[in-house]
ROGU-738174 format. One record per atom (N, C-alpha, C, O): residue number from 0; residue in one letter; atom name; x, y, z. Coordinates in steps of 0.05 Angstrom, whole numbers, always signed. Layout:
<recs>
   k r  a      x      y      z
 NUM A CA      X      Y      Z
...
</recs>
This chain:
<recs>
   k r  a      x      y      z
   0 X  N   +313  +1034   +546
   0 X CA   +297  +1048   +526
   0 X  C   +271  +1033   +522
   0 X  O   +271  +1009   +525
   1 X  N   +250  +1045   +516
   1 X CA   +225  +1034   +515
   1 X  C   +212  +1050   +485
   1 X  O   +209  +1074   +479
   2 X  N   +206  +1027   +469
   2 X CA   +195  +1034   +447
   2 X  C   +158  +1040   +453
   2 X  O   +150  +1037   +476
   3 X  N   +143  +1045   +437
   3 X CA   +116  +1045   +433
   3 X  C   +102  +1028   +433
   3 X  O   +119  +1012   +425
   4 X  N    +78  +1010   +437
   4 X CA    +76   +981   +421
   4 X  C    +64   +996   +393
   4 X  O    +52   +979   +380
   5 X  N    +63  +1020   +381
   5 X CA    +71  +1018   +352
   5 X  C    +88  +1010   +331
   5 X  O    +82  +1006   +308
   6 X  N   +114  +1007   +343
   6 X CA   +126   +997   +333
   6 X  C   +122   +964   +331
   6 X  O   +134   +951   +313
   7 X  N   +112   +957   +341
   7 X CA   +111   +921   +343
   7 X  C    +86   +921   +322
   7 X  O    +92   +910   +300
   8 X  N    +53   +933   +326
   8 X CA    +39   +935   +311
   8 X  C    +43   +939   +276
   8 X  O    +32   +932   +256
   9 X  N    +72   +959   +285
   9 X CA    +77   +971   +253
   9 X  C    +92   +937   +243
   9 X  O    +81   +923   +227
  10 X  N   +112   +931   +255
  10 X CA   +136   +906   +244
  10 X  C   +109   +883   +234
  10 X  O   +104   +873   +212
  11 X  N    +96   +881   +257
  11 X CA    +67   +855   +252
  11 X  C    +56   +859   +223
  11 X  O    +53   +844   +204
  12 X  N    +50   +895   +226
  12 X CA    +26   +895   +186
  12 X  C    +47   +885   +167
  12 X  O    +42   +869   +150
  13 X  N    +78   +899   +172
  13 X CA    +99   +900   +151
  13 X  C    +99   +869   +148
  13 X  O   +103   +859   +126
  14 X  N    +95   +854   +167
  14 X CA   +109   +820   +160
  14 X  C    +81   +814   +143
  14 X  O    +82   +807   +119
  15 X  N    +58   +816   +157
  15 X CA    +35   +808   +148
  15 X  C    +31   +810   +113
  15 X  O    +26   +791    +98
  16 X  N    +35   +844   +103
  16 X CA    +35   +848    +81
  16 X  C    +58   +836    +60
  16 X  O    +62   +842    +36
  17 X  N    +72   +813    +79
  17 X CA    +89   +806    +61
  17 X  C    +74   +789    +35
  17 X  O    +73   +787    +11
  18 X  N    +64   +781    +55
  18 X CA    +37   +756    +39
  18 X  C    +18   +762    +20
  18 X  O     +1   +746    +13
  19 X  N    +19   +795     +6
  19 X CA     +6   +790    -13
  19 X  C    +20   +792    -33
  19 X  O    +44   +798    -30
  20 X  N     +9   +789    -59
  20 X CA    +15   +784    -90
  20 X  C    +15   +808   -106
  20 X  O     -3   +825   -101
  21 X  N    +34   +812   -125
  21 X CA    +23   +830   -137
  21 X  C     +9   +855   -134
  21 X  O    +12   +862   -110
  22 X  N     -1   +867   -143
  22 X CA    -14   +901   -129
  22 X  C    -36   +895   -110
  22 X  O    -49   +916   -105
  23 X  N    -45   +869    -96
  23 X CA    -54   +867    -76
  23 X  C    -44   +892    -52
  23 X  O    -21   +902    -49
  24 X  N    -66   +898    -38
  24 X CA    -72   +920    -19
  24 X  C    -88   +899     +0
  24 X  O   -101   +878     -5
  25 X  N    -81   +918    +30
  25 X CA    -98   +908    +51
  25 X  C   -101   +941    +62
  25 X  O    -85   +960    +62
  26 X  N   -125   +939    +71
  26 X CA   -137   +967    +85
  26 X  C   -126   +964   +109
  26 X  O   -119   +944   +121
  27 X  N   -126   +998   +119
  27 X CA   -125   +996   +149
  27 X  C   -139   +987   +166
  27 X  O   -129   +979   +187
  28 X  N   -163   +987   +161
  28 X CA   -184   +964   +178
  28 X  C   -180   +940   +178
  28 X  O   -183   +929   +199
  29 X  N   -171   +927   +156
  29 X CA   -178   +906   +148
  29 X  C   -144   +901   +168
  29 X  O   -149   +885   +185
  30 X  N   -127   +905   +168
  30 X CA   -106   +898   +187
  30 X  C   -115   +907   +216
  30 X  O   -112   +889   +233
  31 X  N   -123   +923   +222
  31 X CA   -129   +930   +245
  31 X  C   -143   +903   +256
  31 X  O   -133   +887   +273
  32 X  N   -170   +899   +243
  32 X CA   -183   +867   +252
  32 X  C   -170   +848   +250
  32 X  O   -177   +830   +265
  33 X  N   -146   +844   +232
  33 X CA   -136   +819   +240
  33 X  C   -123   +822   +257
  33 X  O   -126   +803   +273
  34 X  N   -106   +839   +265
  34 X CA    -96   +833   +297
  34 X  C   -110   +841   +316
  34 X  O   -104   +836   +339
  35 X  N   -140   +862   +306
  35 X CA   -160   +859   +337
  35 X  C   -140   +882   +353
  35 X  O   -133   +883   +377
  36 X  N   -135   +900   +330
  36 X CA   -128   +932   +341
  36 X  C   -146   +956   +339
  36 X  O   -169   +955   +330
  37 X  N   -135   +977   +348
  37 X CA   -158   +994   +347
  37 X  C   -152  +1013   +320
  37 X  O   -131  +1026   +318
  38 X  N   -175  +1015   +297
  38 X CA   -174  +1021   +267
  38 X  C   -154  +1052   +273
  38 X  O   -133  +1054   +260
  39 X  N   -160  +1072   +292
  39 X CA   -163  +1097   +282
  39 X  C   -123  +1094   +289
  39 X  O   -105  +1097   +273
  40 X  N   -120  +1088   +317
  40 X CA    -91  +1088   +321
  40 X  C    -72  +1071   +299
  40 X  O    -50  +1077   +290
  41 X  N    -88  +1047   +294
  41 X CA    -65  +1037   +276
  41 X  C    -58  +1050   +247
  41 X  O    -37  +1044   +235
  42 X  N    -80  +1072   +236
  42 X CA    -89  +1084   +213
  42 X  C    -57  +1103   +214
  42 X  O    -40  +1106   +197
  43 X  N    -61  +1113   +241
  43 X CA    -36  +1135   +239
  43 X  C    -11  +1134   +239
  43 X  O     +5  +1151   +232
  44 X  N     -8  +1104   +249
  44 X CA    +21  +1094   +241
  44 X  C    +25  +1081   +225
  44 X  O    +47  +1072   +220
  45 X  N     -1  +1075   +211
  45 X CA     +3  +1063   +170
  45 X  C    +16  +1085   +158
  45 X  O    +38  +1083   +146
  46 X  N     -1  +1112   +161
  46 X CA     +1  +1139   +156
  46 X  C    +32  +1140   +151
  46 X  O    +43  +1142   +128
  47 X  N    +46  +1138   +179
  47 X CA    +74  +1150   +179
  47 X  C   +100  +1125   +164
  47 X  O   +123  +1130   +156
  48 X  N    +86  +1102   +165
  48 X CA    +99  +1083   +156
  48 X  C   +103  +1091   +120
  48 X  O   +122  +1084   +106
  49 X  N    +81  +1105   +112
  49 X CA    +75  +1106    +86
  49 X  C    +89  +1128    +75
  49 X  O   +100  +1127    +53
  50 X  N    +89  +1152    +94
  50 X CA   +109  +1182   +100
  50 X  C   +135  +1170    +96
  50 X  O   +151  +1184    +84
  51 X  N   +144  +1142   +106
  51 X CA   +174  +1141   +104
  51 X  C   +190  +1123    +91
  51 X  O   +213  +1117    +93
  52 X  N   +161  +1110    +67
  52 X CA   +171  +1092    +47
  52 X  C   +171  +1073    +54
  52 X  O   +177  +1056    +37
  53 X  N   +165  +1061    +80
  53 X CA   +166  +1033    +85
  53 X  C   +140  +1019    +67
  53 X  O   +144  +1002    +50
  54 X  N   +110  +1031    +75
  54 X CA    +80  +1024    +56
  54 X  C    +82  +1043    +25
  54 X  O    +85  +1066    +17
  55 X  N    +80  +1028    +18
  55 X CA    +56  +1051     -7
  55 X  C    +21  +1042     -1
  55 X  O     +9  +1020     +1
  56 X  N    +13  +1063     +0
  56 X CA    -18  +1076     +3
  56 X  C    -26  +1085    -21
  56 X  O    -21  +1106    -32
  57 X  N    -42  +1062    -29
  57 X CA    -62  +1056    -57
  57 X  C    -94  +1078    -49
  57 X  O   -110  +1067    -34
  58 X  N    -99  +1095    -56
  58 X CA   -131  +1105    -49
  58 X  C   -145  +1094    -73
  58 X  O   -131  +1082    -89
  59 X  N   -170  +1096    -76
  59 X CA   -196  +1075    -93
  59 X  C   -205  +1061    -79
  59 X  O   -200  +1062    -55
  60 X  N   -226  +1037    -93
  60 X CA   -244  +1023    -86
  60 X  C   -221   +995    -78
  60 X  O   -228   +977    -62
  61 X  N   -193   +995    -92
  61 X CA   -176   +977    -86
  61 X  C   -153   +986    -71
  61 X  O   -136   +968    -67
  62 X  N   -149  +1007    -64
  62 X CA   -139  +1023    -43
  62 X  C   -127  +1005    -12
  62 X  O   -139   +986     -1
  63 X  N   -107  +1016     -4
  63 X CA    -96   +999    +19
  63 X  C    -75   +998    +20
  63 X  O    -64  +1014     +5
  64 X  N    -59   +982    +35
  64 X CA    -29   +991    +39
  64 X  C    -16   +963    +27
  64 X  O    -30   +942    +25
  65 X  N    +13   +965    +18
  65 X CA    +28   +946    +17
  65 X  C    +57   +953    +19
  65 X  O    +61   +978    +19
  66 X  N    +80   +936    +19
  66 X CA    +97   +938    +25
  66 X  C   +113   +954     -4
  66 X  O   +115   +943    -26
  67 X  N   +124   +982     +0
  67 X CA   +135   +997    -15
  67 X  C   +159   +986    -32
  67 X  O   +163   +990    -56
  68 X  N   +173   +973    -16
  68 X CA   +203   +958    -34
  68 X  C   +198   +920    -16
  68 X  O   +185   +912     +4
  69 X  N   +217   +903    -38
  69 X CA   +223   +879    -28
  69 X  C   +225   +877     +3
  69 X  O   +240   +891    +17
  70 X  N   +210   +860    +10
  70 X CA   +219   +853    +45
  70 X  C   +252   +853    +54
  70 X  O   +258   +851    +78
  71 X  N   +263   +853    +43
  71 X CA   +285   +842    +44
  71 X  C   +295   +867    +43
  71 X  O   +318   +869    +49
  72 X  N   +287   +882    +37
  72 X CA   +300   +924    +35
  72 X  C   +288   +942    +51
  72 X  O   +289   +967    +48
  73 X  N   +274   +929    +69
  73 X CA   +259   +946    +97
  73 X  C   +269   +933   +115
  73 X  O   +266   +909   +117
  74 X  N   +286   +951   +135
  74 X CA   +298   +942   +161
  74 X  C   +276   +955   +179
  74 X  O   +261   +974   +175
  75 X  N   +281   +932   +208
  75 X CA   +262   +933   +227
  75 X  C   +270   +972   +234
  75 X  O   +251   +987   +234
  76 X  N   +297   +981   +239
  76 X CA   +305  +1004   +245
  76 X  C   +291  +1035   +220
  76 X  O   +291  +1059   +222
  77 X  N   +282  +1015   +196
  77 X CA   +262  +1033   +184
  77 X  C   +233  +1044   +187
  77 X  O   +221  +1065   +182
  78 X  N   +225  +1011   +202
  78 X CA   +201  +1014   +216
  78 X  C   +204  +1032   +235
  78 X  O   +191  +1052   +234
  79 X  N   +221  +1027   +257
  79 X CA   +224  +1051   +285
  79 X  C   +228  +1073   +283
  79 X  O   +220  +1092   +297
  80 X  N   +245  +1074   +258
  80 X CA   +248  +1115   +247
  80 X  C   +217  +1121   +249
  80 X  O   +207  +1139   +263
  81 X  N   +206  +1106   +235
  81 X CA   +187  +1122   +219
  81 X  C   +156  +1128   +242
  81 X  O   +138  +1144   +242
  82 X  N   +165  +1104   +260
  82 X CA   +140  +1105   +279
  82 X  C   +148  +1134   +299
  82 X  O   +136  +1155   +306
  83 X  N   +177  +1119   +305
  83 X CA   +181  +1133   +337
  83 X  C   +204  +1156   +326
  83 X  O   +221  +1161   +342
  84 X  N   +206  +1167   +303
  84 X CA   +227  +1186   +291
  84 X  C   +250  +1177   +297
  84 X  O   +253  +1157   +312
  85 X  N   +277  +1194   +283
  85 X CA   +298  +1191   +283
  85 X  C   +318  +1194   +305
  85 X  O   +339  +1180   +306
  86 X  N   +307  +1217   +327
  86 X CA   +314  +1226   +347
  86 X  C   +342  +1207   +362
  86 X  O   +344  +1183   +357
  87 X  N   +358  +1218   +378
  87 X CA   +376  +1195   +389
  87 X  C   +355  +1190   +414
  87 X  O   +341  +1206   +425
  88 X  N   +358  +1162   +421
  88 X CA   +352  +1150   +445
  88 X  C   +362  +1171   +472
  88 X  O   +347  +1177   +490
  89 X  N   +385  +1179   +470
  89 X CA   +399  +1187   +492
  89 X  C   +412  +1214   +482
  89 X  O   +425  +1220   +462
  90 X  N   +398  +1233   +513
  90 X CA   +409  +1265   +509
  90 X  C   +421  +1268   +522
  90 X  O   +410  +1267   +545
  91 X  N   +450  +1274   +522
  91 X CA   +467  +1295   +539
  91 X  C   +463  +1324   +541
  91 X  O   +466  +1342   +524
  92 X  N   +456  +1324   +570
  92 X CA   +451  +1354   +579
  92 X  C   +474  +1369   +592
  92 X  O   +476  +1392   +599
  93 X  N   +489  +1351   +594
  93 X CA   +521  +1365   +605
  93 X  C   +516  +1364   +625
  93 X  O   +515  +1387   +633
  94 X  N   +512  +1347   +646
  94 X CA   +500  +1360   +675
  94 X  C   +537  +1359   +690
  94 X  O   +547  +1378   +703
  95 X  N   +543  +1346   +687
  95 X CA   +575  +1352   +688
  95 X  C   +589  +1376   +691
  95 X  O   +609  +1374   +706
  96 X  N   +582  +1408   +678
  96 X CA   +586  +1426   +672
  96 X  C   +574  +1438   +698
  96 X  O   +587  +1457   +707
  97 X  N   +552  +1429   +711
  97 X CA   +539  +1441   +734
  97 X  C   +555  +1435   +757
  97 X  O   +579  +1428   +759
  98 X  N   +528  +1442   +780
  98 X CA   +545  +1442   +809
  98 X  C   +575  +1453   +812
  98 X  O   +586  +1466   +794
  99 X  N   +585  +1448   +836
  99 X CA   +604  +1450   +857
  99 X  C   +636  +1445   +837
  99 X  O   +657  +1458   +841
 100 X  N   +630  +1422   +814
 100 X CA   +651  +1414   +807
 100 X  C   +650  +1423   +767
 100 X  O   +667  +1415   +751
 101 X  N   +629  +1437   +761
 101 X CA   +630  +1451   +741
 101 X  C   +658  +1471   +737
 101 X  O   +670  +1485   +753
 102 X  N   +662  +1467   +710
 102 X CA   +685  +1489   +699
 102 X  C   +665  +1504   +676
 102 X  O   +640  +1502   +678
 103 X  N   +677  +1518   +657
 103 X CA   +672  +1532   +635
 103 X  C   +674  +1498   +617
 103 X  O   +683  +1476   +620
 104 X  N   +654  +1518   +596
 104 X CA   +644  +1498   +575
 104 X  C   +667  +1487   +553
 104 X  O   +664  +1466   +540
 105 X  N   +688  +1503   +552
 105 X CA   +712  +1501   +544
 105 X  C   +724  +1487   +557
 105 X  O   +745  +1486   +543
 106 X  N   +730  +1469   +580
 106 X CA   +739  +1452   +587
 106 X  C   +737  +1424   +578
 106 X  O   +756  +1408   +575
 107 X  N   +706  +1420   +575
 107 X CA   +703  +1399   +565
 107 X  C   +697  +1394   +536
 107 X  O   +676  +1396   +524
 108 X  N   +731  +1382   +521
 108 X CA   +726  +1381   +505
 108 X  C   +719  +1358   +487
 108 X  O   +714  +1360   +463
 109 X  N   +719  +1331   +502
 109 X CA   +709  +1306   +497
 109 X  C   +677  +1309   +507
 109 X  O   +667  +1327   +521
 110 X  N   +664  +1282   +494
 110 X CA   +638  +1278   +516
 110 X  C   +644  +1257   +533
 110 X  O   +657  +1237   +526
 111 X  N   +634  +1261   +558
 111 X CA   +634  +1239   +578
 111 X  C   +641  +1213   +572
 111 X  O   +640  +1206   +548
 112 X  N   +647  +1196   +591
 112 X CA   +643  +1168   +593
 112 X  C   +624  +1158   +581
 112 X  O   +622  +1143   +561
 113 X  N   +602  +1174   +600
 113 X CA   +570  +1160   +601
 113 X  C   +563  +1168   +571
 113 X  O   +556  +1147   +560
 114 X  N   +563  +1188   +552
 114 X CA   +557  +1190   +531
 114 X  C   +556  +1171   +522
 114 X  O   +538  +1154   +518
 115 X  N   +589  +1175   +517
 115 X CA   +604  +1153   +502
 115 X  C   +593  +1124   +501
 115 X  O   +591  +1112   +479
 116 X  N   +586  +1114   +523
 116 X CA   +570  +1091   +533
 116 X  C   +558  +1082   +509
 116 X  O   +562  +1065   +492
 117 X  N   +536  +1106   +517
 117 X CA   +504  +1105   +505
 117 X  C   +500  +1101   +476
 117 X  O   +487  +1084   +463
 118 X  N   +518  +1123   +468
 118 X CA   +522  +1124   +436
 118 X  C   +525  +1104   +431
 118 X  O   +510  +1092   +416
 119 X  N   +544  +1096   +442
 119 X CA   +564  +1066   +424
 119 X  C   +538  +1041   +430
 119 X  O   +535  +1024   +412
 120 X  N   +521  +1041   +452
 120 X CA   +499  +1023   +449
 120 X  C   +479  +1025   +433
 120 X  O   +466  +1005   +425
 121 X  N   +473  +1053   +427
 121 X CA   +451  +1058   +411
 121 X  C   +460  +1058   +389
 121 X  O   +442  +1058   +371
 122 X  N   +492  +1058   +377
 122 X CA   +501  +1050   +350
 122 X  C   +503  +1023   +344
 122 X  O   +511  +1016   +321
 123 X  N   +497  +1002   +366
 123 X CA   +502   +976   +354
 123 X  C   +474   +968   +360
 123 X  O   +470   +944   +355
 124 X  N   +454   +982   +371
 124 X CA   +422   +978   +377
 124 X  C   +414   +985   +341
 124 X  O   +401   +970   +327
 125 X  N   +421  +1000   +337
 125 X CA   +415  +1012   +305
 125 X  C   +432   +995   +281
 125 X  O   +428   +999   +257
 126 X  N   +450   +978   +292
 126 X CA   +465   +958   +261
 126 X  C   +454   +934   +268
 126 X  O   +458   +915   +253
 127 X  N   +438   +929   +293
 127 X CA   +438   +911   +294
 127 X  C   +400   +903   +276
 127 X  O   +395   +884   +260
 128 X  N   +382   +926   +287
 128 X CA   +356   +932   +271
 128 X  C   +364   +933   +246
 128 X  O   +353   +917   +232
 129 X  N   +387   +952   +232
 129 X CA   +387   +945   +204
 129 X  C   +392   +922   +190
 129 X  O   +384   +916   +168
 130 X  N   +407   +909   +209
 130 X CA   +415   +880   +194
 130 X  C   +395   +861   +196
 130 X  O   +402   +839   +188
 131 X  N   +372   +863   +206
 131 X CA   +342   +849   +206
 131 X  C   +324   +868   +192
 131 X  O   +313   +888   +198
 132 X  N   +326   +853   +168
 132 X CA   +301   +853   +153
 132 X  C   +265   +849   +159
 132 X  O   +261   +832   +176
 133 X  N   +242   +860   +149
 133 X CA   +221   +853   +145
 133 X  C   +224   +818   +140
 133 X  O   +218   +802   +158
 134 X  N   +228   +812   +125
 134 X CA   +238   +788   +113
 134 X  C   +241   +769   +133
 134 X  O   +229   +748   +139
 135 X  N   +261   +779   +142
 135 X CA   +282   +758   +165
 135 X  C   +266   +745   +188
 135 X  O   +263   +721   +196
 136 X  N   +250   +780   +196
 136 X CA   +224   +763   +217
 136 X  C   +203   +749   +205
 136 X  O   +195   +727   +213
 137 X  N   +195   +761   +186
 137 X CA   +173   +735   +175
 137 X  C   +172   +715   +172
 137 X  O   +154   +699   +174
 138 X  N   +207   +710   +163
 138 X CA   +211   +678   +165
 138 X  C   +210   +677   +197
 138 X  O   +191   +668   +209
 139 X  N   +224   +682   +205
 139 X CA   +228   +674   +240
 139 X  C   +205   +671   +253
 139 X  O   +204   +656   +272
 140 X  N   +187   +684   +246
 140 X CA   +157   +687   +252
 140 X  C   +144   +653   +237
 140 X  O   +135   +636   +252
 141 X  N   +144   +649   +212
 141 X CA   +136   +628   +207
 141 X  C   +143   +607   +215
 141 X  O   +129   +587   +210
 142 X  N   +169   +606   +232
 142 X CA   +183   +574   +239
 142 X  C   +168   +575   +272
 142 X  O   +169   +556   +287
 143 X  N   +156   +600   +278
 143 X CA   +153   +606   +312
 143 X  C   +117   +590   +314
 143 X  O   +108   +582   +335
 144 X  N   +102   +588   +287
 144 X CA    +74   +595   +293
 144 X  C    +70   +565   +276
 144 X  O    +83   +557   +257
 145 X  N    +48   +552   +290
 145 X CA    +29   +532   +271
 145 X  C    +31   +523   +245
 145 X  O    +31   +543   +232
 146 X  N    +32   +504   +230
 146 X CA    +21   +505   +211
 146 X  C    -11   +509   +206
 146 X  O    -18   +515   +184
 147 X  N    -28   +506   +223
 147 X CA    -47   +511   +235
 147 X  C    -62   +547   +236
 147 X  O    -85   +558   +233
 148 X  N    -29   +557   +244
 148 X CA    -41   +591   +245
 148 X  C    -32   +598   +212
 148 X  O    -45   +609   +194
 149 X  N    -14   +592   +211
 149 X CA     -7   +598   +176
 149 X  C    -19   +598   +160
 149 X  O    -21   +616   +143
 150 X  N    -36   +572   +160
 150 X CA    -66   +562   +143
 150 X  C    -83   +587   +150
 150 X  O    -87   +603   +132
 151 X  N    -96   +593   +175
 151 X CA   -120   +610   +173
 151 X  C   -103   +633   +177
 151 X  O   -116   +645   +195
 152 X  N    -81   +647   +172
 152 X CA    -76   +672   +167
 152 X  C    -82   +669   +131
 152 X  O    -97   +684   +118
 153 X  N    -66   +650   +120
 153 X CA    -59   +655    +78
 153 X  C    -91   +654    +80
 153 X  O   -101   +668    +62
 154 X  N   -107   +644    +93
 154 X CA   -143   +638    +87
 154 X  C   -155   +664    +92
 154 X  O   -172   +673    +77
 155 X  N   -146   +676   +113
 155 X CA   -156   +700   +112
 155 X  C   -151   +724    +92
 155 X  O   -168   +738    +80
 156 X  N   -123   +726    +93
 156 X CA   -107   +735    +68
 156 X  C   -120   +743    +37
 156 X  O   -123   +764    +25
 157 X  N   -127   +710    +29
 157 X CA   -132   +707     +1
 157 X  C   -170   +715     -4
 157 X  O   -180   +723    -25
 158 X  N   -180   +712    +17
 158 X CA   -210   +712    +24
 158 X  C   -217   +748    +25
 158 X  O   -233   +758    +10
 159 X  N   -204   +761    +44
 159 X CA   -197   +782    +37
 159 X  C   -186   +804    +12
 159 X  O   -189   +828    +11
 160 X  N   -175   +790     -1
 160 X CA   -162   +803    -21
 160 X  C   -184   +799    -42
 160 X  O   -192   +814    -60
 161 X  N   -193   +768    -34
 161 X CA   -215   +761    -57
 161 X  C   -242   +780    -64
 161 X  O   -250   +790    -85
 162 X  N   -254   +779    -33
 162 X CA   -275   +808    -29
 162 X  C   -269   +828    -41
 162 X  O   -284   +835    -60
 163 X  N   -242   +847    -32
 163 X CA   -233   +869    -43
 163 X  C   -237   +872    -86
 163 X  O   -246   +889   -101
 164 X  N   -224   +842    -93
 164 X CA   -236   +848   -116
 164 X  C   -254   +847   -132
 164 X  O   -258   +862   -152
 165 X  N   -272   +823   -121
 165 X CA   -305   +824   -119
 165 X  C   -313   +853   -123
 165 X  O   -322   +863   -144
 166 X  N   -309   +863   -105
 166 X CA   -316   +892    -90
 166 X  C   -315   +916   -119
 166 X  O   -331   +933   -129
 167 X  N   -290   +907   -124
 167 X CA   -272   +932   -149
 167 X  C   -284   +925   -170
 167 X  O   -281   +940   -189
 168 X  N   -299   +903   -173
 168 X CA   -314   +899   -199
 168 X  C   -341   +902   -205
 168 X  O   -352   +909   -226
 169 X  N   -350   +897   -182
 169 X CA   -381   +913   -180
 169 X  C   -391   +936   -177
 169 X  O   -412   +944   -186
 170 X  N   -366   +953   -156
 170 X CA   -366   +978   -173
 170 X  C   -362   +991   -190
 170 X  O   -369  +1015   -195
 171 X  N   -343   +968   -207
 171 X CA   -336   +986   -236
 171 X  C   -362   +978   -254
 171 X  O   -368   +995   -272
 172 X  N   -378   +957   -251
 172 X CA   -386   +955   -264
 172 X  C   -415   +972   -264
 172 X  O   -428   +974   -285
 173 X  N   -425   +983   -240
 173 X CA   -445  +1000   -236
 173 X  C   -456  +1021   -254
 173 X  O   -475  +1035   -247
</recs>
């Protein structure tokens, strides 16, 4: 099975946005440049992230996305619904039923082996995403990266957020 790299883009903003405070917001741009993505694609899977409760999408001058519930209550498998839909990984077309060695559709009244297989992988592919949290990788993510990158990510972070309210105050005050 081959996911999107939306989905990796989507899990990256979800960890990223763990890091702010309070009704802190980060724009879609403003994530897009920090990982040095392209604004308009990553916009559309903020979009659907936001469609499925993983973001809430703030509009205004302080407008932007953040994480909808505790990190710890968004599974990575919420992220992939929402990017790459619910759909099963794997379709049975019955090809079994065809050719030379086809019966009536009434015969078969189990599904295959191979179904069976698939399902049962794509049901422990799916407990195993639920049981990893947003959370889970961020930490895993923080023990993987610098103290070094940590510093100029919270720097960018707080510098950012800082502008943003700069921003909300000079236009209110206009």
């Amino acid at each position: 099975m081959r996911m999107s790299e939306a989905v990796e883009w989507g899990v990256h903003c979800c960890s990223l946005l763990t890091h702010l405070s309070g009704d802190e917001t980060l724009r879609g741009a403003e994530l897009a440049a920090f990982f040095e993505l392209p604004p308009a694609y990553l916009s559309k899977h903020l979009r659907s992230l936001a469609r499925a409760g993983v973001l809430e999408a703030t509009s205004g001058p302080g407008g932007g996305y953040r994480l909808a519930k505790p990190p710890q209550e968004v599974s990575l498998l919420d992220v992939v619904r929402a990017i790459e839909g619910a759909e099963s990984t794997f379709r049975c077309t019955e090809i079994r039923q065809r050719g030379p060695s086809g019966v009536s559709a009434a015969s078969y009244r189990r599904p295959c082996g191979i179904a069976t297989a698939m399902w049962r992988a794509e049901a422990a592919w799916e407990a195993e995403l639920t049981r990893t949290s947003i959370a889970d990788v961020s930490s895993m993510g923080n023990r993987e990266v610098s103290a070094e990158q940590r510093r100029l990510a919270a720097t960018w972070i707080r510098a950012t957020a800082r502008r943003r309210v700069q921003k909300r105050y000079l236009s209110a005050a206009e």
